[in-house]
N, C-alpha and C positions, 0 to 999 in steps of 0.2 A: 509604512507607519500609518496608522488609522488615524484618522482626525474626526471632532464630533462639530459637525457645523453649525454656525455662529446662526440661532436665529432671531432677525434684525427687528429693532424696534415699531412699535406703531407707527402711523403715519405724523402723529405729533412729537416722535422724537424725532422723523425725518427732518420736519417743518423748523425743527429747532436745529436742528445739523444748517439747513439754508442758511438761517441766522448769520451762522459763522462763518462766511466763507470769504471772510477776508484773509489773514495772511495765516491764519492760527496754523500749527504744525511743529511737531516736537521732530529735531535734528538727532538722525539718529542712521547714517550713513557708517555701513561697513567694512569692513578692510576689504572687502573683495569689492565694494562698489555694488552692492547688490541688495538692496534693503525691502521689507516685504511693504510695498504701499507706495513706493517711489519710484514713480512711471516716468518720470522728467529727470531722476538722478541730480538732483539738486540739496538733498540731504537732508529733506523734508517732506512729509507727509501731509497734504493738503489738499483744498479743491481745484487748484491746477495739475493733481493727480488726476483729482475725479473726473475733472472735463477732459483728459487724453483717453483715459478709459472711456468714456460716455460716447466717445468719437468713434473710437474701435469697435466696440461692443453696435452701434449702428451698421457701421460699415463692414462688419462681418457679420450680423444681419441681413445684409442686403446683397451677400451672396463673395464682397470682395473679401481682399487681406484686412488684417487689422493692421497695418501702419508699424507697427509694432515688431523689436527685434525679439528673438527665444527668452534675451534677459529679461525684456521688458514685460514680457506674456507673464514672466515667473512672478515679477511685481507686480503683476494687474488684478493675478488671480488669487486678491485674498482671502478668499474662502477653500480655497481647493477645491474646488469641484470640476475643476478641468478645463473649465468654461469661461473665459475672458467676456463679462455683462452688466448690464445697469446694476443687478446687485453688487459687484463689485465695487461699482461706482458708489453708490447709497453707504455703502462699509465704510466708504472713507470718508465720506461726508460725515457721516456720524461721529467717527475716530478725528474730526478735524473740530467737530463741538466738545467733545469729550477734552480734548487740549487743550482748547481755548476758552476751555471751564477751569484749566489750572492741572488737568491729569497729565501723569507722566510717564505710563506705561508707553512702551512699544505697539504699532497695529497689531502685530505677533498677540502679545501679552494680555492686549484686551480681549483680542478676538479669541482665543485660546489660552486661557489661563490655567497654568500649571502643564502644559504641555513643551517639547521642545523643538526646539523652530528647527527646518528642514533645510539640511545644506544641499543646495543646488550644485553643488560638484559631486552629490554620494550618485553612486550607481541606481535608477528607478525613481530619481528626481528632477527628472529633466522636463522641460518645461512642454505641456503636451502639443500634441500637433493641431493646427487652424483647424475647425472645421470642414467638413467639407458643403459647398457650394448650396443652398437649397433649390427646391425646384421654382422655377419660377410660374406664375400664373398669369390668371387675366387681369386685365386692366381696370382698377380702382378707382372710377372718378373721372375726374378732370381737375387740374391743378395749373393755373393760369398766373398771370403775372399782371398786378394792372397798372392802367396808366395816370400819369402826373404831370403835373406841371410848372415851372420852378424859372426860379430869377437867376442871372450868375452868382457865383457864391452861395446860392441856398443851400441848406441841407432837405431833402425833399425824403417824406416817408409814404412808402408805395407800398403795397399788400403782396400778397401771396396768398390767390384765391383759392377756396376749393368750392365743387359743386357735384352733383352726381352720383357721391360719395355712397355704397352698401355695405360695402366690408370695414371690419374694425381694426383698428389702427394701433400700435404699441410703439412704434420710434421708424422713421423717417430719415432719409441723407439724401440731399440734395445739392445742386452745384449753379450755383448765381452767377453767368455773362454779366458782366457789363463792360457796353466801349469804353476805350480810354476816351480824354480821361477824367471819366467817374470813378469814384472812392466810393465805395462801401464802410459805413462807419462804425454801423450796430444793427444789431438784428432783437426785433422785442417778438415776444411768443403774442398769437392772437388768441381769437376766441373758440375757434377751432378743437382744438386738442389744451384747453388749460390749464389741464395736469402735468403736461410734458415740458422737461427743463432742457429751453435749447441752448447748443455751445456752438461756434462760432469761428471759425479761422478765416478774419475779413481777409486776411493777405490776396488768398484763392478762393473765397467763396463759398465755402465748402460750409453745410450747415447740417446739425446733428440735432436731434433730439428725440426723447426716449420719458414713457411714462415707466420709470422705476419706484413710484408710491408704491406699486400695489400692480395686480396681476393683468387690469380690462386691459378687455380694447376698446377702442373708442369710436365710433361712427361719429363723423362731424355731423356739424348741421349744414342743409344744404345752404350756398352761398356763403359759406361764412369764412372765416381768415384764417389760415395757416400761421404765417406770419408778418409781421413789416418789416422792411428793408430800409434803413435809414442812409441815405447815398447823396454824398456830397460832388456840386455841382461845380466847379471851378469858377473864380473871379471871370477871365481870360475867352468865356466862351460864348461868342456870337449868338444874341438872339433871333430868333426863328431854329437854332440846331435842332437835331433830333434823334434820341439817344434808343436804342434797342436795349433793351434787358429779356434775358433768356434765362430758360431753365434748359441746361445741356445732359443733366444726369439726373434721374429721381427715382430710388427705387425706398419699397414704404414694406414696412412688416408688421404681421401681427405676432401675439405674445408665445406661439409657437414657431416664432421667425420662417413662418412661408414667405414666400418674397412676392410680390405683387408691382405691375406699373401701374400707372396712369397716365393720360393723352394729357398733351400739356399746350400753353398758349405762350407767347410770347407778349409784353408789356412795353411800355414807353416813356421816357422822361421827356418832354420838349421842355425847350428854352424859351421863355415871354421876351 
C-alpha cells in the first residue's frame, strides 16, 4: 500500500507542539496492543512517545540499535518511511498539540487522512530492519567535562564543554559517569547547539539530543556548552571528597548520520 507522506508543519507549529508537552494524548490502544504513535504502550499518544523515539533515532544515528523491539519500530515509524527519526519524533509532538487543542482523530487519521491504517500482521508489513551501522570518521572537537565545586546536599550544575569544534552537528548520545553516590537530577540544553531538544534517562546517564526543527548542522561555537549537568551531592559526604565525572561514550552525527568522535576530558565535583 502506497502512503502519501505527512509533510510537517513550520517551525512555529513545532514551537507550539513544545507547548504541549505535558500529559496531552488521546487513548487509543488496540486489541492487538499495537497502536500507531505509542512507543511506551501505555495507550497513549504523547511526548513521552516522542522522547523514546528521540532516543532511538540518536542512538541509531550513532551507529547502535535503537532500544526498540520490531513492535516498537512499527509505532515509531509514523510516517512510513522505513526510518525510525527526529521527524518521527516532531509527528508526535505536533499530534500531542493538535489533542491538546481538543482533536480527536487517531495519529493514523491526522497524519493520513482518508487512508487505511496498515495491519501489522498482513504479509509485507513487517516492521523494517535497523539500519545498518554508518561509517564512522574523525574526531569532532573536543568535548570536556568541567569542574565544580559544592557543599553536602548541594545540587551543583557543571557544563559539558565543547571546543575545537569544525564539523556540523545534528543530534548527539552521550553517556555521563558519575561515582556513587552522586545523583544526576537534570540535564538543561546549553548554548552550544540551541536548537536541539535533549532527553535524558538520569537513571543511566544516557543523553540524547537531536535538532529536528529543520534540516542544519550546527558548528558550535568554540568554547561554548553542550550542556549542564545538574548532580546532587549527598547530605552524608565528607568535605574535602572528590568526585570524577566522565564521558564513557560519545558518538555525535551530522543530518546525513555520518558518525563522527571526539576526544574527550574528564570533570570534577569536590566537596567544600
Amino acid at each position: 500500500m502506497n502512503f502519501t507522506k505527512k509533510i510537517l508543519g513550520s517551525a512555529a507549529a513545532f514551537g507550539m507542539a513544545a507547548l504541549c508537552l505535558c500529559n496531552a494524548g488521546l487513548s487509543l490502544m488496540a486489541d492487538d496492543g499495537l497502536a500507531l504513535g505509542d512507543v511506551n504502550y501505555d495507550g497513549y499518544v504523547n511526548a513521552s512517545d516522542a522522547a523514546k523515539v528521540l532516543i532511538a533515532a540518536a542512538s541509531l544515528g550513532a551507529g547502535e540499535g535503537s532500544g526498540l523491539t520490531d513492535d516498537q519500530i512499527y509505532c515509531a515509524d509514523v510516517n512510513f518511511d522505513g526510518i525510525v527519526n527526529a521527524s518521527d519524533a516532531a509527528q508526535i509532538l505536533i499530534y500531542a498539540a493538535y489533542i491538546g487543542a481538543g482533536g480527536t482523530a487517531t495519529l493514523f487519521e491526522y497524519l493520513h487522512p482518508g487512508e487505511e491504517p496498515i495491519d501489522p500482521t498482513e504479509p509485507g508489513t513487517e516492521p523494517p530492519d535497523e539500519p545498518q551501522k554508518p561509517t564512522e570518521l574523525t574526531s569532532n572537537g573536543v568535548w570536556s567535562i568541567g569542574y565544580a565545586s559544592a557543599s553536602p546536599g548541594d545540587i551543583v550544575r557543571i557544563p559539558v564543554l565543547i571546543s575545537e569544534t569544525t564539523m556540523g552537528v545534528n543530534s548527539y548520545l552521550l553517556n555521563v559517569q558519575l561515582e556513587a553516590p552522586l545523583e544526576l537530577v537534570s540535564v538543561e540544553n546549553g548554548n552550544a547547539f540551541r536548537e536541539f531538544e535533549v532527553i535524558a534517562n538520569l537513571k543511566d546517564g544516557r543523553i540524547a539530543a537531536t535538532n529536528y526543527h529543520n534540516d542544519k548542522n550546527i558548528i558550535a561555537e568554540q568554547k561554548s556548552t553542550v550542556c549542564y549537568l545538574n548532580v546532587k551531592v549527598p547530605e552524608n559526604v565528607a568535605p574535602g571528597t572528590r568526585f570524577t565525572v566522565s564521558l564513557d561514550h560519545l558518538r555525535i552525527c551530522d543530518y546525513n548520520m555520518t558518525t563522527y568522535t571526539a576526544n574527550t576530558s574528564d570533570g570534577s565535583i569536590e566537596v567544600q
